[in-house]
N, C-alpha and C positions, 0 to 999 in steps of 0.2 A: 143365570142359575139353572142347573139341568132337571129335568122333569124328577128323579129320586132326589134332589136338595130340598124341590117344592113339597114335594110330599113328607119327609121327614120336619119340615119347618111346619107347616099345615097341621098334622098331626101333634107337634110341640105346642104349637098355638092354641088347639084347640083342649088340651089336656088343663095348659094353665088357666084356661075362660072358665074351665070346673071348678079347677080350685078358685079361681077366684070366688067366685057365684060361691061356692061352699063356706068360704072364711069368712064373705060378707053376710050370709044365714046367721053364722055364728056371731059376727058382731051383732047384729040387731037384736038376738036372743038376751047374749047379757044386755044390750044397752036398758030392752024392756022386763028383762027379772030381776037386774041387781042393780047397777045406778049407770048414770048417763055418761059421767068420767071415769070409764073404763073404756070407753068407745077411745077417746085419742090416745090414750096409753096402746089401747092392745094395737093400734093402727101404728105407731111407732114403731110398738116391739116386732108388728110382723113386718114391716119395711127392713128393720136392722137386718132381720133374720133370711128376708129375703135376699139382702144382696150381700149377704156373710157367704151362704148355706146354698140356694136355692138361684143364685143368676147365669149361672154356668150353664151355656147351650149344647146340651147332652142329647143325642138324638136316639140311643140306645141305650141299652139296661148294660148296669156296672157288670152284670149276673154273666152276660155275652161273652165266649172264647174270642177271640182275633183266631181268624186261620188264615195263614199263607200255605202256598207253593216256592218251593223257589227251582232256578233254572242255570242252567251256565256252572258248570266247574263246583257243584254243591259238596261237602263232606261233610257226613252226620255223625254225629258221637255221641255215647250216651257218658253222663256225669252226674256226680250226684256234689249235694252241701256236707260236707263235714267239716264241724267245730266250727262254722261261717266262712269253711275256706271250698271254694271252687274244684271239683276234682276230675279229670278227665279219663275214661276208658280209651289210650289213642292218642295221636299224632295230629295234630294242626296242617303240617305239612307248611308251606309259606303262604298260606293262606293269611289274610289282614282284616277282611271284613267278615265280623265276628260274632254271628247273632245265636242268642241263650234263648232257647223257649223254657218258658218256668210256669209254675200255677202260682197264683200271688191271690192270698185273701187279708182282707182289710179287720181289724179289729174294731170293735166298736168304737175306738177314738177316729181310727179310720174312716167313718162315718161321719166324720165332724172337721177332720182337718186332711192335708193332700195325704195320701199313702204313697211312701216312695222307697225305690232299694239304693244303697250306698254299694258302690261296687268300683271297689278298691277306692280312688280318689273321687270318683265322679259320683253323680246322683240320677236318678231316674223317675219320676213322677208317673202316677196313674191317675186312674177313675177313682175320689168316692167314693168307697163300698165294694170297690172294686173283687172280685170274684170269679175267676176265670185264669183263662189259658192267655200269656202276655207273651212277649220278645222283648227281652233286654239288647242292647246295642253293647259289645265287648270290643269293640275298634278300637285299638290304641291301648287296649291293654295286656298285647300279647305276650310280652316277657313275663308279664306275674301268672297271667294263665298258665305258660309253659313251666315253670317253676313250679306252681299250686302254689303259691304264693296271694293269690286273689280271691278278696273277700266280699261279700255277699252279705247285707243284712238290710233287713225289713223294716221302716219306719211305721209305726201304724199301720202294718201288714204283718203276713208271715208267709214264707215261702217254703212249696214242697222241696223236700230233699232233692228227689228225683227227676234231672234237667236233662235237655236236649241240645247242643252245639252244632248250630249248623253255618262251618267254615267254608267261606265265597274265597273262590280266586277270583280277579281282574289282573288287566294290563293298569299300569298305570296311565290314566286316558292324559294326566296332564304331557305326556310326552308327545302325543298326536297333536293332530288339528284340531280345533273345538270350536264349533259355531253355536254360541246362545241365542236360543231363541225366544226373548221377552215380551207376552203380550201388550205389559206395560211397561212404564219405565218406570224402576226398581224392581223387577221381579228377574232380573239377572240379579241383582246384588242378594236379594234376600235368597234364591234359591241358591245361588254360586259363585257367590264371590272367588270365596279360598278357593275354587276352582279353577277360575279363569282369571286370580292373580297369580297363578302359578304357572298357569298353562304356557307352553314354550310357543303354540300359534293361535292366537284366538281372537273369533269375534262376537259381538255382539250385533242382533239385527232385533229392533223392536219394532212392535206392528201399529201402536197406536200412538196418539200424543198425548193423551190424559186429559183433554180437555172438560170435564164432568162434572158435576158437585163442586164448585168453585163462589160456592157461597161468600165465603172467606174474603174473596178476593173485592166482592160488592164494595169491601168496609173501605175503597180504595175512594171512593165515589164512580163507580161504573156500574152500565147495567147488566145484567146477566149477561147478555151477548158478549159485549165486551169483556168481560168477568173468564168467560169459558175461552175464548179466544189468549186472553194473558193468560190464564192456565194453562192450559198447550202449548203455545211457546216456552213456558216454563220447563213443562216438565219434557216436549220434546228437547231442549237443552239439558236437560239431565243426563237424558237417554247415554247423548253423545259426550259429554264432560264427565260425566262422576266417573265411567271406566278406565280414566287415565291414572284414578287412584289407585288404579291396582293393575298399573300396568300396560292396558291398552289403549293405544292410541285415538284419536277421531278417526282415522286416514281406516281402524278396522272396525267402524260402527258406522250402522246405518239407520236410519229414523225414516219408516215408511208413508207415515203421517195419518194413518186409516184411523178411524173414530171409535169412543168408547163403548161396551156394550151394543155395538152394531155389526159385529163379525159376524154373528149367528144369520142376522137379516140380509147380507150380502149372500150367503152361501143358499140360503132357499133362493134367493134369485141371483143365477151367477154374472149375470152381463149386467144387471142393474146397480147405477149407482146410488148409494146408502149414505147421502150427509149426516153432519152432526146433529145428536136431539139437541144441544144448549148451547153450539156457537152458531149455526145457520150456519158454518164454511160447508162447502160442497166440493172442493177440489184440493187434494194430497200432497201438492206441490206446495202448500204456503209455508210446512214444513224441513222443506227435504233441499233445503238449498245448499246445507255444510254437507250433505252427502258426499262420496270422493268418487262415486261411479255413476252412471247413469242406467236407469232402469224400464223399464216396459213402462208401469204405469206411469214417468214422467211424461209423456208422450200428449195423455191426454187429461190426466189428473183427477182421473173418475174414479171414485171410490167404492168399487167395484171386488167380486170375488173373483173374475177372470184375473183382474189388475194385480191384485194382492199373490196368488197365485203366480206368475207369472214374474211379480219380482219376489219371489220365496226363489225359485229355480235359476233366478240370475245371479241371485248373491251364490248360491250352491256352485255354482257355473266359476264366477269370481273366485270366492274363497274357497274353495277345494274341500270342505273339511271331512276329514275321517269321522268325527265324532258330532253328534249333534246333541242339544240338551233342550228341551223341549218339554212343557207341561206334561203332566201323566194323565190321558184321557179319560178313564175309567177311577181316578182316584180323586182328582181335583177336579172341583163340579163348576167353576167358576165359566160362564160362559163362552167367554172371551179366551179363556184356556184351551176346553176342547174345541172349538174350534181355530184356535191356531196351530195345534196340533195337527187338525186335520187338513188346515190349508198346507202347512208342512210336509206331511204325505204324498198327498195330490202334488205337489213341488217336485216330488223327489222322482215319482212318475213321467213327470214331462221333461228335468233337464238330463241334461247329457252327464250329470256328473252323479255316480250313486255312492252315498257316505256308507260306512258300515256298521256301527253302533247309535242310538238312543239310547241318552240316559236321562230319564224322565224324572222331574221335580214334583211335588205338592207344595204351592205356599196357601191354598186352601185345600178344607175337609168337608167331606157331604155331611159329616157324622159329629162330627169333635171340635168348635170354633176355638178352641182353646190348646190342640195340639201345635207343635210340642209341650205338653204340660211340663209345670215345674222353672225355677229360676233361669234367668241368662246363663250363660256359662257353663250349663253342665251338658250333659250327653241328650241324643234324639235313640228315646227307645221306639221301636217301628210304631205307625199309627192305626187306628180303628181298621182291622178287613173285617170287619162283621159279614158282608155278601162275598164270594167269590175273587178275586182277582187274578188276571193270568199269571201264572207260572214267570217269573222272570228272575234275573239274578240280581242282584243289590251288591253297590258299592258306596262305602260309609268313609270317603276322607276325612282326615283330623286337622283340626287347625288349633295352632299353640295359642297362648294370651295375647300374643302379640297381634295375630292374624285375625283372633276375635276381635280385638280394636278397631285397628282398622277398616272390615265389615262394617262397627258399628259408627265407624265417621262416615263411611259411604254411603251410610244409610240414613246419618243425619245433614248430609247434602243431599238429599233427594225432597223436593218441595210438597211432595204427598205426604210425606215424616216429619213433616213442623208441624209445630203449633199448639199451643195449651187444650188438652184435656176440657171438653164439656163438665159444668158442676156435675152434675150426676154421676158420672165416670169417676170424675175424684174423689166423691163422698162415698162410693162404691169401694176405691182402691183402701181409703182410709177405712173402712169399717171391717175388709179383709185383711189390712194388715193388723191392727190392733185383735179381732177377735180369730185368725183362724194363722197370722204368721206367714201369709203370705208376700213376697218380696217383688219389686220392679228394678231395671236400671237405673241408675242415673245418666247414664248416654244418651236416652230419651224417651219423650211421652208413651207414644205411638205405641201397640201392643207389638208388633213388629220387632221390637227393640228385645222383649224377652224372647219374642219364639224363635227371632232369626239367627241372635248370635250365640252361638253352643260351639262344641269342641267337637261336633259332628257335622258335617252338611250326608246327604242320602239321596243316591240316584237307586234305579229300579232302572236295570238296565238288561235292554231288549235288540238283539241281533237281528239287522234288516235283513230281510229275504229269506228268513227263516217261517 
């Protein structure tokens, strides 16, 4: 977790200790002015309410503008809403990815249920109360844009007239080379599937095994050791199987075997090696046997940030690829992300081969544990920039019904995406859908399941050597 995640969670933490201390003032007051059975009712109703209304980990106010930059081939256009229909000052030009800046304020139902805009077939979710400057995602709906044919309307919101269009060109990258690079195994699928099942040359290279939090696996009769050990085999099997669903071979994935949560600890010390906290393995090889190539750190199978490094720039070497896809360091706080981004970099420094595009993923937020807000299936409106972000250009591919399926079988072959829902979680889902309308897949439990499959995937895409 990076030092602004600790602090925004810190700060959350300590916000709800207020409240709590304050409700429970209030409960002892009624319990000793007016009778004693009012204490379990009101402790009922504020549980309902808390995980109706109040469970959403929110790290900033609804009241916050989002501000971007953006970079690479941009065209701005001013537009306004008439009659609920989209109108443009201006030419798109073949432009695809297609972002609306709008002001979106929530009505006071808004305050109680998701506020979201309907734009043409698709939907778009926000903040709660929501209040500010947002980016709608218009990818995929450039015929009715171009027509004025496309329509705009406010659920439990209302939107100014007065919009901004700022139309991204890209290459299509799925024609190039594409190398995914997965901290974990599934974070190729959930940031890229329809990416890199369409991609004409692609690989996947993941850096860890997932061996972690394998509590689960105790119920087997094993002990933790054992426990985290069958986890890793598991889900480094994943790594290498589940991308034949969409296309890629084993013979172009590689499973580095480096441990969870311990990327950061390598990189302060780059020649020392970093074993597991919960299997006790200490060497990278117990994984890496279905590999199809041989690598630096096979050699000595030290878990090591030299090692790690060192085969980043072999597969680079290897697989050639134009295109790399790779966590967003500044946007996804997840440890293990930015620094595999950054062992990536330092990669791209030492081999012989230089790719020419990043296009950077979030499947975490420093800010928002709930973006993409809103049901499976519909659009990724841009997420939280409350601080700065650099300038880069964005590209928003679409993928039909069929492609989200798919996705979400990839996603339910992956051993980190089973498994029944804790009661709490369920009594939680059930109390949001009954009181506030909120909706899950049935494709699966996992939260994963609603944020990842949409009719958008979104890169943030940044020119090397610029």
């Amino acid at each position: 977790m990076s030092a602004r995640k600790q602090v925004l969670l810190k700060r959350h933490r300590r916000q709800k200790r207020i409240a709590l201390l304050l409700a429970l003032v209030v409960l002892l007051l009624v319990g000793v002015l007016l009778t004693w059975w009012w204490l379990p009712l009101l402790l009922l109703v504020g549980w309902v309410a808390h995980e109706a209304w109040f469970a959403d980990h929110l790290y900033y106010s609804p009241d916050d503008d989002y501000t971007y930059d953006f970079a690479g081939g941009v065209l701005l256009l001013a537009g306004r809403i008439d009659a609920g229909n989209l109108l443009l000052e201006g030419d798109i030009g073949e432009a695809e990815t297609l972002i609306l800046q709008v002001r979106i304020k929530a009505s006071w139902l808004g305050r109680w249920f998701d506020p979201h805009v309907l734009v043409g077939t698709d939907r778009q979710d926000f903040e709660r109360g929501v209040n500010g400057r947002r980016y709608l995602n218009l990818s995929g709906q450039r015929h009715a844009l171009v027509s004025g044919t496309l329509q705009l309307r406010g659920r439990f919101c209302s939107i100014e007239p007065t919009v901004t269009l700022y139309a991204l060109s890209s290459p299509d990258y799925t024609e190039q080379r594409v190398m995914v690079v997965a901290p974990h195994a599934d974070d190729a699928e959930l940031a890229a599937f329809g990416l890199y099942s369409r991609a004409r040359d692609v690989s996947i290279v993941t850096l860890t095994q997932g061996e972690i939090e394998a509590e689960s696996y105790q119920a087997l009769g094993l002990d933790k050791v054992a426990a985290a050990r069958l986890k890793g085999r598991l889900r480094a099997w994943d790594s290498l199987a589940v991308p034949l669903w969409g296309g890629v071979p084993q013979s172009q994935c590689l499973q580095l075997g480096y441990y969870c949560l311990q990327l950061p600890a390598m990189q302060a010390q780059p020649e020392l090696g970093v074993g597991s906290r919960e299997s006790a393995e200490q060497d990278i090889r117990s994984v890496r046997a279905a590999n199809a190539i041989q690598l630096p750190g096979d050699v000595d199978g030290i878990p090591s940030w030299r090692n790690l490094v060192a085969d980043l720039a072999a597969s680079l070497e290897y697989f050639q690829p134009q295109v790399l896809v790779t966590p967003h360091p500044q946007l996804d706080p997840h440890s293990d992300h930015v620094a595999s981004t950054q062992a990536l970099l330092e990669a791209i420094q030492l081999s012989s081969w230089k790719p020419k595009t990043l296009l950077l993923y979030a499947n975490h937020l420093h800010d928002n544990d709930r973006w993409p807000m809103g049901p499976a299936g519909f659009g990724i409106a841009l997420p939280p920039a409350i601080e700065a972000l650099p300038a880069d250009g964005l590209w928003s591919p679409c993928l039909d019904a069929l492609q989200q399926l798919d996705k979400a079988m990839a996603l339910a072959m992956q051993h980190d995406l089973q498994g029944a829902l804790p009661l709490k979680r369920r009594l939680r889902r059930l109390i949001q859908r009954i009181l506030v309308g909120r909706r899950w897949p049935i494709t699966g439990d996992d939260e994963f399941f609603r944020k990842a499959v949409r009719r958008h995937e979104l890169f943030w895409v940044r020119t090397l050597g610029d």
